[in-house]
N, C-alpha and C positions, 0 to 999 in steps of 0.2 A: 669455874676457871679450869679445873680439870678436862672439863668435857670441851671447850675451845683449846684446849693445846693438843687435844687426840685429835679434833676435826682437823686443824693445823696441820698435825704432823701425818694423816691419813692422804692429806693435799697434798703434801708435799712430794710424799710419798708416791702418790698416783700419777702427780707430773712427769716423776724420774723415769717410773717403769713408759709412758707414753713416750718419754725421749729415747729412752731405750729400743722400743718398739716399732718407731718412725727408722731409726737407727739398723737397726734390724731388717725391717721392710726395704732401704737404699742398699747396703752391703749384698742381701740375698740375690733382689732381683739382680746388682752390677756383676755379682760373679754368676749367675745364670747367661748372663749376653754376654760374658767373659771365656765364658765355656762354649756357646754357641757362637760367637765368631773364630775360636779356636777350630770347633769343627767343621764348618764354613773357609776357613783358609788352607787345611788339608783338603778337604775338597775343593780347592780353587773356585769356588761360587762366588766370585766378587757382589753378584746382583743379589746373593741370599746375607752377603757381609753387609751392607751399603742400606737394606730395606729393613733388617732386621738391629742395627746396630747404634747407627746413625740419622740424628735429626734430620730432617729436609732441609735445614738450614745451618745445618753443623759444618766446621771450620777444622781443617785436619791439618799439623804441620809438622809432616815430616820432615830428615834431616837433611841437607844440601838441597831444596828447592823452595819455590815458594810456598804459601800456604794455601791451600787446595779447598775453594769454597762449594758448597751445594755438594749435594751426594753424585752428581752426573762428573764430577771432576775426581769425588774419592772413589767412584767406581773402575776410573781409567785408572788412576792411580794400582788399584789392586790389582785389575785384570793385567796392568805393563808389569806388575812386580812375577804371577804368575807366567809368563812367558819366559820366565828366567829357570823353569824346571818345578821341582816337587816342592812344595814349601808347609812347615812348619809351626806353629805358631802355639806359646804358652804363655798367657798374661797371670799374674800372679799380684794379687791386692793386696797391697800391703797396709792400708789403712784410706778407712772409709769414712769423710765427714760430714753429717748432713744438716741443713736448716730448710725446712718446709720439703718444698717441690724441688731444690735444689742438692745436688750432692757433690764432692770432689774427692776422689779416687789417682791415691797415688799407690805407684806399682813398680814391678819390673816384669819384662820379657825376656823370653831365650826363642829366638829364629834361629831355623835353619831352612837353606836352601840348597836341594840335592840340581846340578844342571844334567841334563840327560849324558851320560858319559864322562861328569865330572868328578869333582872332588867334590864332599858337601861342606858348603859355606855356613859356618856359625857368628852368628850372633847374638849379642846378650847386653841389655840396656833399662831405663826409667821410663816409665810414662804418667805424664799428668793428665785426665781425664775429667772436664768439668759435666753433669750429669743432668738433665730434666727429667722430671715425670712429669708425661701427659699422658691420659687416656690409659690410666692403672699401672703404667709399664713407664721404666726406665730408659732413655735417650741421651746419647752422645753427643752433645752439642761443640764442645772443643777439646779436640785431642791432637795431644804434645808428646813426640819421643825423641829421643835419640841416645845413640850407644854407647856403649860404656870401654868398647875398645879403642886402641889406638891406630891412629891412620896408619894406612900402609906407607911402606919406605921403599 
């Protein structure tokens, strides 16, 4: 009886750390493509944002437009944003939840955007983030923001 309640609690145990692990494995790789689209948006590479970031069939919806399907529509989307001057970008995960191949990442951002001659424009807001792994690596499938300031008056 002793020897089935170790094997028991040995199982138990090994499941937790695998949860753990899978857990671990979603969190690392999303703030790796959290950090590599950060560096990807100071350098205005919309096409290194879009290839490395985002599913082929991932759903982006930003705030005051519609929602922006296939990466060839989040591409325009980043490269029109870039046209606006130097732009900034620090995503920050605030908690990571995962089941299998799936993960959802909520966070917040701080944008800033310098216009050539301007004043720099900040911003600072949430994002929800639903996640896929395929093919070892983590994928954007649908992402949700918008900001946490108050409209202008």
């Amino acid at each position: 009886m002793k020897r089935l309640f170790w094997v028991a609690a040995l199982s138990i145990l090994a499941a937790g750390a695998s949860a753990k692990s899978a857990s671990n494995d979603a969190e690392a790789g999303i703030r790796r493509a959290n950090s590599e689209v950060s560096a990807n948006v100071h350098a205005a590479n919309a096409q290194a944002i879009v290839d490395n970031y985002y599913a082929p069939d991932a759903v982006a919806m930003a705030p005051n437009q519609p929602a922006l399907h296939g990466r060839d529509a989040i591409r325009k989307f980043w490269a029109d944003l870039f046209t606006n001057g130097a732009v900034d970008l620090t995503l920050t995960s605030d908690n990571v939840t995962q089941s299998g191949n799936v993960a959802v990442e909520m966070g917040h951002y701080d944008l800033s955007i310098t216009p050539p001659g301007g004043q720099v424009i900040k911003d600072k807001g949430k994002y929800l983030v639903m996640w896929k792994k395929a093919d070892g690596r983590w994928w954007a499938v649908e992402d949700i923001f918008n900001s946490d300031m108050p409209l202008p008056k």
